[in-house]
MARLOKOL-749258 format. One line per field, with one value per residue (C-alpha): residue in three letters; z, x, y. Coordinates in steps of 0.2 Angstrom, whole numbers, plus 5000, padded with zeros to 4 digits. Example, Ala and Ser with C-alpha at 12.3 -4.5 7.8 and 13.67 -1.06 7.14 Angstrom:
// MARLOKOL-749258
residu [ALA,SER] .
w [5039,5036] .
u [5062,5068] .
v [4978,4995] .
***
This chain:
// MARLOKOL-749258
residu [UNK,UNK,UNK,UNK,UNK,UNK,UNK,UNK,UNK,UNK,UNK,UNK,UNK,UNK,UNK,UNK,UNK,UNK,UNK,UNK,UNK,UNK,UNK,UNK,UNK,UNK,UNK,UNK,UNK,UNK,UNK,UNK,UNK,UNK,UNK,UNK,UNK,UNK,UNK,UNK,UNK,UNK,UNK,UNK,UNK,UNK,UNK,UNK,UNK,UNK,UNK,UNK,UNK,UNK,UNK,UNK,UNK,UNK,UNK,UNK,UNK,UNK,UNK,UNK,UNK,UNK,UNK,UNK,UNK,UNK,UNK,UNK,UNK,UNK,UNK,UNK,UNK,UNK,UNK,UNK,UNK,UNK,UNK,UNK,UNK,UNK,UNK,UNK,UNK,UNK,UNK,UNK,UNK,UNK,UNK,UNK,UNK,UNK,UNK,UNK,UNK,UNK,UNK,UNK,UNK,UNK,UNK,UNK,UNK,UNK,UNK,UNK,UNK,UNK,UNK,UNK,UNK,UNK,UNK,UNK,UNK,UNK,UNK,UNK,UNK,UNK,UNK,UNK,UNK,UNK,UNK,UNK,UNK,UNK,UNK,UNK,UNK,UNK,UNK,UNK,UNK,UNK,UNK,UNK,UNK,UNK,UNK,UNK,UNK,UNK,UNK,UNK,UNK,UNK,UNK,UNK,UNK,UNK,UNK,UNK,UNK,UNK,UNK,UNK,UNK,UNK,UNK,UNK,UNK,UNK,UNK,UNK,UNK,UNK,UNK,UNK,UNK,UNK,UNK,UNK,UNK,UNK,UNK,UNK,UNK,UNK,UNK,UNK,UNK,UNK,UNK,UNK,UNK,UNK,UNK,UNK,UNK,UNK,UNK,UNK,UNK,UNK,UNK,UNK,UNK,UNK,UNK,UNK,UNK,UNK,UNK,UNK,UNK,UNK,UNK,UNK,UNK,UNK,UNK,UNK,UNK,UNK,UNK,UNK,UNK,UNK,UNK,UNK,UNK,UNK,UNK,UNK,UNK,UNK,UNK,UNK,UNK,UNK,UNK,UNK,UNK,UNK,UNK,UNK,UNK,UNK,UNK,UNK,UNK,UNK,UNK,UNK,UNK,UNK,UNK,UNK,UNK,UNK,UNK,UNK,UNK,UNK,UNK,UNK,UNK,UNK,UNK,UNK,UNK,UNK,UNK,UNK,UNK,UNK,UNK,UNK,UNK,UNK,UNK,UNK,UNK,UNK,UNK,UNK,UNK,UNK,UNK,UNK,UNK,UNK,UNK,UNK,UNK,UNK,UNK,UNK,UNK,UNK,UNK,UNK,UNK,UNK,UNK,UNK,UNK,UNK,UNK,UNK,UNK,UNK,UNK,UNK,UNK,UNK,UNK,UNK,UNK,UNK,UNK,UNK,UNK,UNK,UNK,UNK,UNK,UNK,UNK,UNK,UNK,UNK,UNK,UNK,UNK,UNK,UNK,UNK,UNK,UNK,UNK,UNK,UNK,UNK,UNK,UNK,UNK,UNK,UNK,UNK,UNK,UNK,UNK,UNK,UNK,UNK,UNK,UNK,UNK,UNK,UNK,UNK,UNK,UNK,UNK,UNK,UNK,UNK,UNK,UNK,UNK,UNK,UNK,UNK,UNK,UNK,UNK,UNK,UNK,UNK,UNK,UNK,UNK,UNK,UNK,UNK,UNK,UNK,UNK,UNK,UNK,UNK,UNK,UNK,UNK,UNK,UNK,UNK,UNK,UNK] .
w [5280,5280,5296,5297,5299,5282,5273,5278,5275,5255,5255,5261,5247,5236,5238,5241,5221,5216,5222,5214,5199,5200,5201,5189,5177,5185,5179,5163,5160,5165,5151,5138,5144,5145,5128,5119,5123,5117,5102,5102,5106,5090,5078,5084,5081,5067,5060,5063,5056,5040,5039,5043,5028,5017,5022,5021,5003,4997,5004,4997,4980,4981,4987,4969,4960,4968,4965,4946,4944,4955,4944,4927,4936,4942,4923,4916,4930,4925,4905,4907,4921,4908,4891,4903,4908,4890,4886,4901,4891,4876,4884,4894,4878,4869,4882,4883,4865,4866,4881,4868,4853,4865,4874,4853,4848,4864,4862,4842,4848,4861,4846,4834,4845,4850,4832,4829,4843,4834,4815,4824,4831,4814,4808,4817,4813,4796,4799,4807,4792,4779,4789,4789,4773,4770,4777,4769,4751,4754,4761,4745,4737,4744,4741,4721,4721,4730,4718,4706,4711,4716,4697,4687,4697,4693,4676,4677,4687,4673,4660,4667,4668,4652,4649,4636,4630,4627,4619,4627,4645,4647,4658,4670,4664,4680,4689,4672,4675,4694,4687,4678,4692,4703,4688,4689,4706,4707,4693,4701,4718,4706,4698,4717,4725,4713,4712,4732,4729,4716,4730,4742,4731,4730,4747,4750,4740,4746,4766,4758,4752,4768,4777,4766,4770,4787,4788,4777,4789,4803,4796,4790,4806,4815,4804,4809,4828,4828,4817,4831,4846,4838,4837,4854,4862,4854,4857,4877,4873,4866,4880,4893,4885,4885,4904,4908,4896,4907,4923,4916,4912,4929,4937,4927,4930,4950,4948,4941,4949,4965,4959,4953,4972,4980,4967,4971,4991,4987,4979,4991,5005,4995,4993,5012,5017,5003,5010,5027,5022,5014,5030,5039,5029,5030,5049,5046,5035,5049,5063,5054,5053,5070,5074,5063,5073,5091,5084,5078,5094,5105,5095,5099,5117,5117,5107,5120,5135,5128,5127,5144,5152,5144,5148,5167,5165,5162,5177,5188,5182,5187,5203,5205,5202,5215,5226,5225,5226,5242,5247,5246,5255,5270,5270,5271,5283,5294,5295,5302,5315,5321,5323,5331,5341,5345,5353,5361,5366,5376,5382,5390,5397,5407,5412,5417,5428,5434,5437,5443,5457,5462,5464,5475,5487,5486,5490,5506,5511,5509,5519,5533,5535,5534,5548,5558,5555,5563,5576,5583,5578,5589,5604,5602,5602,5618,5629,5622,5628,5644,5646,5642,5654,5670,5669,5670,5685,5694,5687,5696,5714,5713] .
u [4655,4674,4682,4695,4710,4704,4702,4720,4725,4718,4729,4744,4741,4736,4754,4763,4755,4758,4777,4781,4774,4783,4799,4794,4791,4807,4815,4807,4815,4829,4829,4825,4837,4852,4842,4844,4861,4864,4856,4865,4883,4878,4873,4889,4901,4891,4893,4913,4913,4906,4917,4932,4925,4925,4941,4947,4941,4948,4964,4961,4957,4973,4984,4976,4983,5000,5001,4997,5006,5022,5020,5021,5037,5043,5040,5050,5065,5066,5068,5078,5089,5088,5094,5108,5115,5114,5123,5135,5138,5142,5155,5162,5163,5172,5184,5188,5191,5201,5212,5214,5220,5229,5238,5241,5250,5259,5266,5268,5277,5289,5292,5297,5307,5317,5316,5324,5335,5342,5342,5351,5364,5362,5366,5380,5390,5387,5393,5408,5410,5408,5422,5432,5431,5433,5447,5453,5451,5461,5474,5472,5472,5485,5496,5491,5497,5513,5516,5513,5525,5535,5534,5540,5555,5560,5556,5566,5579,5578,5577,5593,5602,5615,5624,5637,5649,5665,5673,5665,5662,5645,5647,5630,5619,5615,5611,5601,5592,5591,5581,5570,5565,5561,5549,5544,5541,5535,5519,5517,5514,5503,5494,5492,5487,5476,5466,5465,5460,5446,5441,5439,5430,5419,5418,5416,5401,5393,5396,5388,5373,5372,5374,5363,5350,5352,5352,5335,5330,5331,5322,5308,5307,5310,5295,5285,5287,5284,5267,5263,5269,5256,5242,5248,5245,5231,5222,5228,5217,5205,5204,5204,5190,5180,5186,5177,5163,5160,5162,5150,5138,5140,5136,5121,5117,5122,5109,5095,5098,5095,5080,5072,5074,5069,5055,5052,5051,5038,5027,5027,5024,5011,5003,5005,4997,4984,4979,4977,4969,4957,4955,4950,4938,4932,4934,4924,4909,4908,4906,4895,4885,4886,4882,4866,4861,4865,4857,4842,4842,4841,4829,4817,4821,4820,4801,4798,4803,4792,4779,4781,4782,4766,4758,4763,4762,4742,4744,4748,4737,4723,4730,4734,4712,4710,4719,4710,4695,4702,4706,4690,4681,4693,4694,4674,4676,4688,4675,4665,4676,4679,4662,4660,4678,4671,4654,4665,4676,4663,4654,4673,4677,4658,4663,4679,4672,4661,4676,4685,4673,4670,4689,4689,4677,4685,4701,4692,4686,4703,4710,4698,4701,4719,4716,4707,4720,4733,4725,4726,4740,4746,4738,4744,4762,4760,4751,4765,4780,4771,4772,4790,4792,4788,4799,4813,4810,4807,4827,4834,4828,4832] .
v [5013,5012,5017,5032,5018,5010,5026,5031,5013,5015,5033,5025,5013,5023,5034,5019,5016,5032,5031,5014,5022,5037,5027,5018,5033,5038,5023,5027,5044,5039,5023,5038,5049,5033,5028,5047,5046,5032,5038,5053,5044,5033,5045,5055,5040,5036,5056,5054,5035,5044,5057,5044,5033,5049,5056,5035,5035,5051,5046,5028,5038,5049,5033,5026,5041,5040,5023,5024,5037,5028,5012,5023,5031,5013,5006,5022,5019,5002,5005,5019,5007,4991,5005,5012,4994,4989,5005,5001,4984,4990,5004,4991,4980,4995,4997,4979,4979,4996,4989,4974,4985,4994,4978,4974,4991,4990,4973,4976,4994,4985,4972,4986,4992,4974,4975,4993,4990,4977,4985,4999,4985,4978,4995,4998,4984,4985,5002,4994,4984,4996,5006,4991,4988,5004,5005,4990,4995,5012,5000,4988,5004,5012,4996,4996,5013,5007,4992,5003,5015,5000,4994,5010,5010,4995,4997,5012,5004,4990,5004,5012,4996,4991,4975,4973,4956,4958,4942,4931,4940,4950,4963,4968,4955,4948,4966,4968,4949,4955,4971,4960,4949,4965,4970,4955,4954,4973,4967,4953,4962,4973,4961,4954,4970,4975,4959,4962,4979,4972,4960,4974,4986,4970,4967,4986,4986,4973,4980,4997,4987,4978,4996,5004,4989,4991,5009,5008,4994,5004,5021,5011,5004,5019,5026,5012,5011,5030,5026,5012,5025,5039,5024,5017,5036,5039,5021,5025,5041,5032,5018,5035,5040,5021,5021,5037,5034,5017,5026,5038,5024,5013,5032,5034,5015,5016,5034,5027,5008,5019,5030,5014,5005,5021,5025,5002,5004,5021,5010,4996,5009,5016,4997,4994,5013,5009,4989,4997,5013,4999,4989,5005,5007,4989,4993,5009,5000,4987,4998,5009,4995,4991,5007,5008,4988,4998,5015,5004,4996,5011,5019,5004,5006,5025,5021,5007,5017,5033,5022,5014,5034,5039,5023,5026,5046,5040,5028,5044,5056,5041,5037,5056,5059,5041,5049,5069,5059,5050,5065,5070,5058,5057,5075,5074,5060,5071,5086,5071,5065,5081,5087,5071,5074,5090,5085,5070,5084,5092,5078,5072,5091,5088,5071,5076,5091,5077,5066,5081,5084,5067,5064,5080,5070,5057,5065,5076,5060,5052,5066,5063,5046,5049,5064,5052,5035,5052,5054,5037,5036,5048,5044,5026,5034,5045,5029,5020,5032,5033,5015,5014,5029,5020,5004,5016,5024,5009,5003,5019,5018,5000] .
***
């Protein structure tokens, strides 16, 4: 039969057991509990991953549209761009070759009018001539008239002029001969002064030819360089109008040159948002992956950790019965011990009485020995004072 100490010892134990194992079950909860939440934490992450890779591939899809739709803007931009610098070209040609036609009128206009300036100077002095010789055929003329007046007075003075002989003496022949040689010499000065004046008629004409030339010189070029000045204005309207037909162009090109880079740098921005939006969600895959792996993982460990807590929830339901059985038997055990305690209760009160009493005679006997070891004690002291009493008289009658 096992002693009470053993008994108590296999309680101990059997707590000691039953604590490790609640620890342990403890332990357990505590694993499905980290392990749950860990689970939870997962499927959480994994719920917001999801949604991210969602929301990732709608934007992704979105970025798609805008690019397509960017790139057909793009392609537009860049026609548009490539027809307005062709059409920039061809207005810059057209003004090129309208400052050339223009530089030609305006170097044919300054030549017409070097050219009229000088028909005009041309004009002038034929004019100056023509005046001249103008004046010189009324002078020839007027001198024909003269020797001609000149003439029929000497004819009349020749006319009025008588010569007679007498015998042989003529009287006024030589003033007659004299009249004739002034007739003479007055159709001779005609003759003269009209072949002068035949000359200068000739002369006279050909200056009014001349000034008639010039004068129609100078009209036809006067026509001419106001025909070249016309087409000179109106070229220098026409080049006005290819200047601001180019600068209307090179804005038009400069316009759309700048929509085009801008519309360029959207799409490249859109590329760039759209490669990351696409590594996010390779980022997203992978860590949804990873997340099922660890979700996986926990789940295993929540499974093994249930598994673990039933198996050592059985453990201390046993060791819970061991120990209500212990119980039991200690608890019978105890209602032995102290019926036995009891009667040894008893029998130790009696032998304590018993003890009680014989130390009572022990002690009256003890008090008479001690009563007596007094007593001779004392009388031991009083022959002893005596004794010391009588040397001391003896010292004072000495």
């Amino acid at each position: 039969m096992k002693t009470w100490q053993q008994l108590d010892d296999q309680r101990i134990d059997n707590l000691n057991q039953l604590q490790n194992i609640k620890l342990k079950l403890a332990a357990a909860e505590d694993l499905m509990r980290e392990s749950q939440m860990k689970i939870s934490n997962a499927e959480e992450q994994q719920q917001t991953q999801n949604l991210l890779l969602d929301n990732l591939k709608t934007t992704c899809q979105q970025l798609e549209n805008d690019l397509t739709m960017k790139g057909d803007e793009c392609e537009d931009l860049r026609a548009c761009k490539e027809e307005y610098t062709r059409e920039l070209q061809e207005t810059e040609r057209a003004q090129q070759q309208a400052e050339q036609l223009l530089t030609q009128l305006k170097q044919q206009e300054r030549e017409l009018t070097n050219q009229k300036a000088q028909a005009e100077r041309e004009q002038q002095a034929a004019l100056t001539q023509l005046n001249n010789a103008q004046y010189e055929a009324r002078i020839a003329k007027e001198r024909v008239e003269q020797a001609k007046k000149n003439l029929q007075k000497a004819e009349e003075d020749l006319n009025n002029c008588f010569s007679f002989k007498f015998l042989f003496i003529s009287f006024g022949e030589d003033n007659k001969r004299e009249k004739q040689d002034a007739v003479n010499r007055a159709r001779h000065d005609l003759e003269q002064a009209e072949q002068k004046l035949e000359t200068k008629k000739r002369n006279l004409s050909d200056h009014e030819q001349k000034h008639t030339a010039a004068t129609n010189k100078t009209l036809d070029l006067t026509s001419q360089l106001k025909q070249k000045t016309q087409d000179r204005i109106q070229q220098d309207q026409t080049l006005t109008s290819k200047i601001n037909n180019v600068a209307m162009c090179k804005s038009k090109v400069e316009n759309i040159t700048t929509q085009y880079r801008d519309a360029t740098s959207e799409r490249r921005k859109l590329q760039i948002e759209k490669k990351n939006t696409e590594s996010k969600m390779e980022d997203a895959r992978t860590k949804i992956v990873t997340l099922n792996s660890e979700l996986e993982k926990h789940r295993q460990d929540f499974t093994k950790h249930e598994a673990q807590k039933k198996e050592l929830s059985n453990e201390t339901q046993m060791i819970d019965r061991t120990i209500t059985n212990h119980q039991r038997t200690m608890t019978e055990h105890q209602d032995s011990i102290t019926s036995n305690q009891r009667n040894l209760v008893k029998a130790t009160n009696d032998l304590q009485q018993k003890q009680t009493i014989v130390e009572l005679s022990k002690q009256k006997v003890q008090s008479l020995k001690q009563s007596i070891r007094d007593k001779k004690s004392f009388r031991k002291n009083v022959q002893a004072n005596r004794w010391a009493a009588s040397p001391s008289k003896v010292n004072k009658s000495g």
